[in-house]
Legacy VTK file of the C-alpha trace (Angstrom):
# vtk DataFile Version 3.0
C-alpha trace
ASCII
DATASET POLYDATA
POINTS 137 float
65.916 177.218 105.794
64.292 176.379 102.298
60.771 174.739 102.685
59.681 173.052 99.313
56.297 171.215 99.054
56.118 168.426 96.393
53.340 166.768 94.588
56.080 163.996 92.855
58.170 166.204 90.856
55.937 169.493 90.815
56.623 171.808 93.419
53.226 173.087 94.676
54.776 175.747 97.664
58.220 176.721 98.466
59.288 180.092 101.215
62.554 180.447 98.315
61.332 183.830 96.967
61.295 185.147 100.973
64.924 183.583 101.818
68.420 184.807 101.475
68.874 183.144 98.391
66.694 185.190 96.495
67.583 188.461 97.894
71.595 188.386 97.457
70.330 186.572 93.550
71.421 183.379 94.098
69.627 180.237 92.244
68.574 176.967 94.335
68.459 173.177 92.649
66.389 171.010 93.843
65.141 167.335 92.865
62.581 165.083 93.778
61.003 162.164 91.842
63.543 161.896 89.277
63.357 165.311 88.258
65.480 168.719 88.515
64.188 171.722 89.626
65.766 175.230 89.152
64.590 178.409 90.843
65.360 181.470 89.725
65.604 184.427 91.864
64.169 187.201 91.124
67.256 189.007 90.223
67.747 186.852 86.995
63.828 186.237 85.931
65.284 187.820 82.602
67.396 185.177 81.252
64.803 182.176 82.001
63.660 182.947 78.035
67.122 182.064 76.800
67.325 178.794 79.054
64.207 177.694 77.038
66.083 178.183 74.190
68.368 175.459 75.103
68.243 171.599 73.097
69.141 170.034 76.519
70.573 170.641 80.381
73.917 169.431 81.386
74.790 169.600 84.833
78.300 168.473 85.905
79.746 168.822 89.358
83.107 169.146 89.820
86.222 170.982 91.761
86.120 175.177 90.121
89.531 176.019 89.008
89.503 179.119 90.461
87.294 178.870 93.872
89.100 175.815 94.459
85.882 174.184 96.003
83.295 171.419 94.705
80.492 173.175 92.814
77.991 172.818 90.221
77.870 173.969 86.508
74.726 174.128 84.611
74.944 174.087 81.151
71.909 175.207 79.026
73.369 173.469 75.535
71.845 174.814 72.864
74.448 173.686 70.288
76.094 177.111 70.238
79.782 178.168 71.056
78.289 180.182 73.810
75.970 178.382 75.451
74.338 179.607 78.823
75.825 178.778 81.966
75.456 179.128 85.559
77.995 177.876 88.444
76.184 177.214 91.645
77.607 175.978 94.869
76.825 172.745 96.463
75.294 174.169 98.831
72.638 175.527 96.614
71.636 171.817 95.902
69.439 170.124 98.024
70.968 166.938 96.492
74.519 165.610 95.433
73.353 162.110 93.549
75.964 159.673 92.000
75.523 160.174 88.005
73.675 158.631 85.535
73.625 157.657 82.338
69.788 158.155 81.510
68.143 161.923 80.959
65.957 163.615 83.571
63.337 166.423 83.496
64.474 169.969 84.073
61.949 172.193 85.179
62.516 176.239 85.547
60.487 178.021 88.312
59.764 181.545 88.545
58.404 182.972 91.575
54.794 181.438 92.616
55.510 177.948 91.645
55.478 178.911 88.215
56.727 176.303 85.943
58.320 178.566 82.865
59.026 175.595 80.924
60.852 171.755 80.974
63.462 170.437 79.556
65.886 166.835 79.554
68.880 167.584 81.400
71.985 165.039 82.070
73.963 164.606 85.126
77.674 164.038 85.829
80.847 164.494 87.361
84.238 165.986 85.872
87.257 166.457 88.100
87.617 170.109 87.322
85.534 173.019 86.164
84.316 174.673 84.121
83.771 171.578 81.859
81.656 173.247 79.086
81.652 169.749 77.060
78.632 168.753 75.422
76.691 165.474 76.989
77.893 161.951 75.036
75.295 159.568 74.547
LINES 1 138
137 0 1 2 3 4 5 6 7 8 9 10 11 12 13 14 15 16 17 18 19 20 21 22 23 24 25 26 27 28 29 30 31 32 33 34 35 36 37 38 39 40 41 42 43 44 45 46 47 48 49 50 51 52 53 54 55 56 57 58 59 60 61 62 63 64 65 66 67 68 69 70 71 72 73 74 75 76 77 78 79 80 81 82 83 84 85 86 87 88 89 90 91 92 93 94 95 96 97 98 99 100 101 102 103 104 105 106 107 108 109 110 111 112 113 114 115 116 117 118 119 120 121 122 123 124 125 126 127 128 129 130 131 132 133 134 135 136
C-alpha cells in the first residue's frame, strides 16, 4: 500500500521508494489539490532531465491497442516528432477524474520528496491509445 502525506499539492512523505512499484521500475500518479504528481522510480531517475524539457504535459486515458485494457499515456510535448512518453496503468493512479478543459500543475518527484521541477499538464480521454496528439486549446 502507497502512503503519501500532503501539505495541499506538495507531497511532504510518501513509503513509494520502499514499495513494489519502485523496485520492478514502475512510475505512480498521484493528485491532490488540483495538481499532478509523478514519481519516478528509481530505475528511470535518468530521463526526469528530458521531461523538464517538455513545453507542457498531456495525459490522456484511454483503451491500449495492444494490452487491450484502460490505461494512461503521459505525454511530455515538447513540440517535437518524438516527444517523451510513458504508458502507465490505471492502477498506477491514485485517481481516474472526469476531464477538463483548464491546465493543472505537474510536478516530478525523485526519491525524498524531491520536487525536480513543475510543469502545466492537460487531462483527457481518447477511446484508444496511444493518442500522441498534441493538447487543443
Amino acid at each position: 500500500m502507497i502512503i503519501i502525506e500532503n501539505d495541499g499539492p506538495v507531497i511532504t512523505k510518501t513509503n513509494f521508494w520502499e514499495t513494489d512499484l519502485n523496485e520492478r521500475g514502475l512510475f505512480m500518479l498521484s493528485a491532490n489539490a488540483g495538481a499532478y504528481r509523478l514519481l519516478v522510480p528509481d530505475e528511470h531517475f535518468h530521463i526526469y532531465p528530458e521531461m523538464l524539457k517538455a513545453k507542457e504535459v498531456v495525459i490522456t486515458r484511454g483503451v491500449d491497442r495492444l494490452q487491450r485494457k484502460e490505461m494512461l499515456e503521459i505525454m511530455f510535448d515538447d513540440h517535437s516528432q518524438n516527444p517523451l512518453v510513458l504508458a502507465i496503468a490505471t492502477s498506477q493512479a491514485d485517481f481516474l477524474l472526469k476531464p477538463k478543459p483548464a491546465g493543472h500543475p505537474f510536478h516530478i518527484y525523485l526519491e525524498g520528496c524531491f520536487c525536480a521541477g513543475s510543469l502545466t499538464s492537460y487531462y483527457r480521454r481518447a477511446k484508444k491509445l496511444p493518442c500522441l496528439e498534441p493538447w487543443k486549446n
